[in-house]
N, C-alpha and C positions, 0 to 999 in steps of 0.2 A: 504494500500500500504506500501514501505519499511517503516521503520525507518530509524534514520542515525543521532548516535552519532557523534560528532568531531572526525577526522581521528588524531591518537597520535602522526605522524611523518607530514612531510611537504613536501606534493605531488610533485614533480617535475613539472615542466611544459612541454607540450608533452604528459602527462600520459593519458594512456588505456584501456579501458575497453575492452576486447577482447570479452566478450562470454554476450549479454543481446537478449533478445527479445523484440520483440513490437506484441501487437495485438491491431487491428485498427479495426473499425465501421464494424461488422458484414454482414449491408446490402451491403458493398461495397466491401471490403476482407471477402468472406464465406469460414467458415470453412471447410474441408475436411468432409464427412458426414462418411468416418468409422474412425473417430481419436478416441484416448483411453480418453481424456479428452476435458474438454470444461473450456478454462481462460475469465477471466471476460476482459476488454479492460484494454490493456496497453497502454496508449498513448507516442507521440515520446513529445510531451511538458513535461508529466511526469518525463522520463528519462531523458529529458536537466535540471529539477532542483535535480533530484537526484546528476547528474553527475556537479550542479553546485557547490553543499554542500562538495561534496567529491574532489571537485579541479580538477576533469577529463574532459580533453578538448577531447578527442580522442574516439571514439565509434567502435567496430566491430558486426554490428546485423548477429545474428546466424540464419538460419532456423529451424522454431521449428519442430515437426512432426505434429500439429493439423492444418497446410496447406498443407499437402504434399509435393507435388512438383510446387504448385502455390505459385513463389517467389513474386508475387504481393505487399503484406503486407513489406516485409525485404526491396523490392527494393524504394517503398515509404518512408521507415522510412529513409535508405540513403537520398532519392531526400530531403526531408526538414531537415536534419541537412547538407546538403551539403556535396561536395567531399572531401575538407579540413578537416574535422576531422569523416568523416563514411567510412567505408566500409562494405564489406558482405560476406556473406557465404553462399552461396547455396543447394538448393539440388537438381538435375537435375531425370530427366525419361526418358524413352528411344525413347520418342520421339523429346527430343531437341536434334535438327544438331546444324555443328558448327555455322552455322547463329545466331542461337537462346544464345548459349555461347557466341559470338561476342557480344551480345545485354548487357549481362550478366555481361560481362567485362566491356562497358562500362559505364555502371550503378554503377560501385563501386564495385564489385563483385571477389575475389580474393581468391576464396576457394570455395570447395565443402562437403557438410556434407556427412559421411555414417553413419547413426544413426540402427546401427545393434543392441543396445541394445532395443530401443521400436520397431524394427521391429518382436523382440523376438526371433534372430537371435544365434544361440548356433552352429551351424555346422561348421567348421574350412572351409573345402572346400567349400561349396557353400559362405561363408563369403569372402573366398581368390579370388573366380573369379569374385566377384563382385565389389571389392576394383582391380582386376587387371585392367578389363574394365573398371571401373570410371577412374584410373590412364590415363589409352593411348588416354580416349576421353578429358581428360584438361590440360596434359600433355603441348599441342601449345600455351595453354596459358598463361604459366610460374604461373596456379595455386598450391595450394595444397589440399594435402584431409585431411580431418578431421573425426577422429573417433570417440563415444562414442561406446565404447562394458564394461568388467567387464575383470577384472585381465587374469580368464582362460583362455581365446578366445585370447585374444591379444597376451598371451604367445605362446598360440597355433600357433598367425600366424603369429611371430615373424619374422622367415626368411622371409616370403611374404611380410613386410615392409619394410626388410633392403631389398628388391630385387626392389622396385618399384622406379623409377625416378624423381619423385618428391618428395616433402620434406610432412613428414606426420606427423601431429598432434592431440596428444591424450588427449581427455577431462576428467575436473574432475578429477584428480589425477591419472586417470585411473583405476577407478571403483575400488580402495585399499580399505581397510576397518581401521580406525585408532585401531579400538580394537584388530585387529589381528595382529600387530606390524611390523615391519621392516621383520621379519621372514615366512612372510605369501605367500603361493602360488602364486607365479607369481611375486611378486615384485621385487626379484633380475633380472627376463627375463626383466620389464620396466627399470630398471636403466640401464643394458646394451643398452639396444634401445635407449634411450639416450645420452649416453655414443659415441653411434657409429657416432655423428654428421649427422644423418639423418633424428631421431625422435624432437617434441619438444613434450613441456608437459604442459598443463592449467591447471593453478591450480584455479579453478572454482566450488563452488558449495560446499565447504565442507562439511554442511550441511548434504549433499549427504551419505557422508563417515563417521561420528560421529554424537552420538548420545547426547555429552556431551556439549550441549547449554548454553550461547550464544558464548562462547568462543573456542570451541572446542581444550582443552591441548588438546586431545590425539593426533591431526594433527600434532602437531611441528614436531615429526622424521621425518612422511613422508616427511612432504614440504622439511625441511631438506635435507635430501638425493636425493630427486628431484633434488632439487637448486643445491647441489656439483655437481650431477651427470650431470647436462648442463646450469650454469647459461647464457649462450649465446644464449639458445633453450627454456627458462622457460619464460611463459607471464600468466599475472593474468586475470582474470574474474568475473564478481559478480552473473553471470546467474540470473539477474534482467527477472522481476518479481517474478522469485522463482515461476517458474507454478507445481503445487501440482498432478503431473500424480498419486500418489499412489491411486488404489481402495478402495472404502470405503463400509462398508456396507449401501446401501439404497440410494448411487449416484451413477447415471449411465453414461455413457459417453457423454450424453447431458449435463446434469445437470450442472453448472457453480460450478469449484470445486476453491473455494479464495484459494489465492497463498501462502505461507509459508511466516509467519511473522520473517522475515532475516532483522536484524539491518546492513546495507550493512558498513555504519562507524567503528561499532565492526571489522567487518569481511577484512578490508580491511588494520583496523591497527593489523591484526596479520601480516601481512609481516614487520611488525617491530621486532617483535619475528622471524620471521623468515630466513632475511638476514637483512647484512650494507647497510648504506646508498649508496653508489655505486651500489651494486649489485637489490636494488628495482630499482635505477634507470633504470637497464639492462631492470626489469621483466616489468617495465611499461612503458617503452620510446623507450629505444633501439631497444629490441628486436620486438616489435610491428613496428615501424617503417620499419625495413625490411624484416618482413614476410608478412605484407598487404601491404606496398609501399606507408607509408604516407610522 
């Protein structure tokens, strides 16, 4: 499971964890049976001592894609850390009415995922009507939606963000690459999306984006320019457990693929490199505070 060096600055109180999962006892939360991978148990006690080394009172559990649309597992992990510092992110099917979102809501539930990137989602239009309709069906509920897609796609469906009515949040730096710099396709279209006071942005999972472990220099421009481009919209994430989707050869999507070994302490004090102490404040307190409604 993680690591976790001493964090180099001095967490605020309030602070966030916006982006982790949990996966719970198999017999009881079963996996989706076409998911692309299979994670060994994350338990919600593991991440209360994760989150108790690193100073983080606040949790936001994501839906992963290896339950689909059975938010059973996410809506558990809220009920036992409580409403006081969980909430969630869902991800709905087309057969939940708004009965079922009411339910959703009141479970802690304050956001809806569109995970276009493992759905293997590259089409701009069929991408656009489906982030349309998710929008107008959570719209009443003063949710938002949350994207992971990859730089091109998002550039691509830029004006379909800035048109949608509720506030839209992109994961993971937004699928940037730190190798390909500041200059890179697409990343001037997410800094104006941010810019426009409608997008915000997780800076979650770096990992993701560099290959240069355990510290990843090459991050600091992006986070950088992130952060100018809306420290008001910018919230952090550790994407705990670090679930290992990549194919490997000779594991198959059953197979229990262990989680990327992510020092979450390393990873948490580069926001020390990356803004002042006021402005991490913003990314871990503030800004979480009133996009989940703690």
């Amino acid at each position: 499971m993680s690591q976790r060096s001493k964090v180099r600055f001095s967490v605020p109180d309030g602070a966030c964890d916006c982006h982790v999962h949990v996966f719970l006892d198999s017999a009881h939360y079963p996996l989706t049976p076409g998911r692309a991978y299979t994670p060994p148990e994350a338990s919600v006690e593991t991440l209360q001592g994760l989150h108790r080394d690193l100073g983080l009172s606040r949790t936001v559990i994501v839906q992963p894609s290896v339950y689909g649309s059975d938010n059973s597992a996410t809506l558990e992990g809220i009920r036992q850390l409580g409403m006081e510092r969980a909430r969630g992110v869902a991800v709905l099917d087309d057969r939940m009415g708004p009965a079922d979102l009411d339910r959703l809501a009141q479970a802690g539930v304050r956001g809806v995922r569109v995970n276009l990137e493992m759905m293997g989602e590259v089409d701009p239009g069929r991408s656009a009507r489906l982030l349309k309709e998710t929008a107008a069906r959570v719209a009443p509920h003063g949710w938002h939606i949350q994207i992971f897609s990859n730089l091109a796609l998002i550039s691509a469906l830029a004006p379909v963000l800035l048109d949608l009515r509720i506030p839209v949040v992109i994961d993971h730096f937004g699928g940037a690459k730190a190798a390909a710099g500041l200059d890179q396709a697409g990343f001037g279209q997410l800094l104006s999306l941010i810019r426009s006071g409608h997008v915000w942005i997780k800076l979650s999972a770096a990992y993701r984006c560099s290959t240069l472990v355990p510290d990843y220099p090459d991050m600091m421009p992006l986070a950088r320019a992130l952060i100018a481009a809306g420290p008001e919209r910018t919230v952090w994430g550790s994407d705990w457990p670090h679930p290992n989707n990549a194919k490997e050869p000779g594991r198959g999507p059953t197979d229990i693929a262990p989680p990327l070994p992510i020092d979450d302490g390393r990873v948490l004090s580069l926001l020390a490199d990356w803004a002042d102490a006021e402005t991490r404040r913003r990314i871990l307190v503030d800004n979480p505070s009133r996009l989940y409604g703690f």
